[in-house]
C-alpha positions, 0 to 999 in steps of 0.5 A: 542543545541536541535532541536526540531521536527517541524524544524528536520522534515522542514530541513530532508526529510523522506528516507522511501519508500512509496508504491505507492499503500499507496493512494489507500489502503482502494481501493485495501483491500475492492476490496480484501475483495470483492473477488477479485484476485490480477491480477484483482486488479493489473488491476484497479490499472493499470486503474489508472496509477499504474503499479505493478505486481501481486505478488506486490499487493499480498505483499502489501495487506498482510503487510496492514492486521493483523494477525487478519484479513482472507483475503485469498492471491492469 
């Protein structure tokens, strides 16, 4: 018997890890993009209840651009 997606989705749950900065990515890449540094944007993120490292935004801001794209990583 066939499933189809609909019910698969409704009855499993995604185990993929979502970054809890994913809501807040247009935020953080215009702020970067701005020129703002990875511990500034660590600290917004923080005003808004998001407590990461650094180092972590850092990651986050490079696997949301593309090779294309010249945002210099602190």
């Amino acid at each position: 018997m066939r499933t189809d997606l609909e019910t698969f989705m409704n009855t499993y749950p995604p185990k993929a890890k979502i970054s809890c900065m994913e809501k807040y990515v247009s935020q953080i890449l215009q702020l970067k993009k701005s020129g703002y540094s990875n511990p500034q944007i660590r600290d917004w993120l923080e005003m808004n209840q998001i407590v990461v490292t650094h180092q972590a935004v850092r990651q986050f801001i490079i696997s949301r651009t593309t090779r294309n794209t010249h945002l210099e990583t602190d």
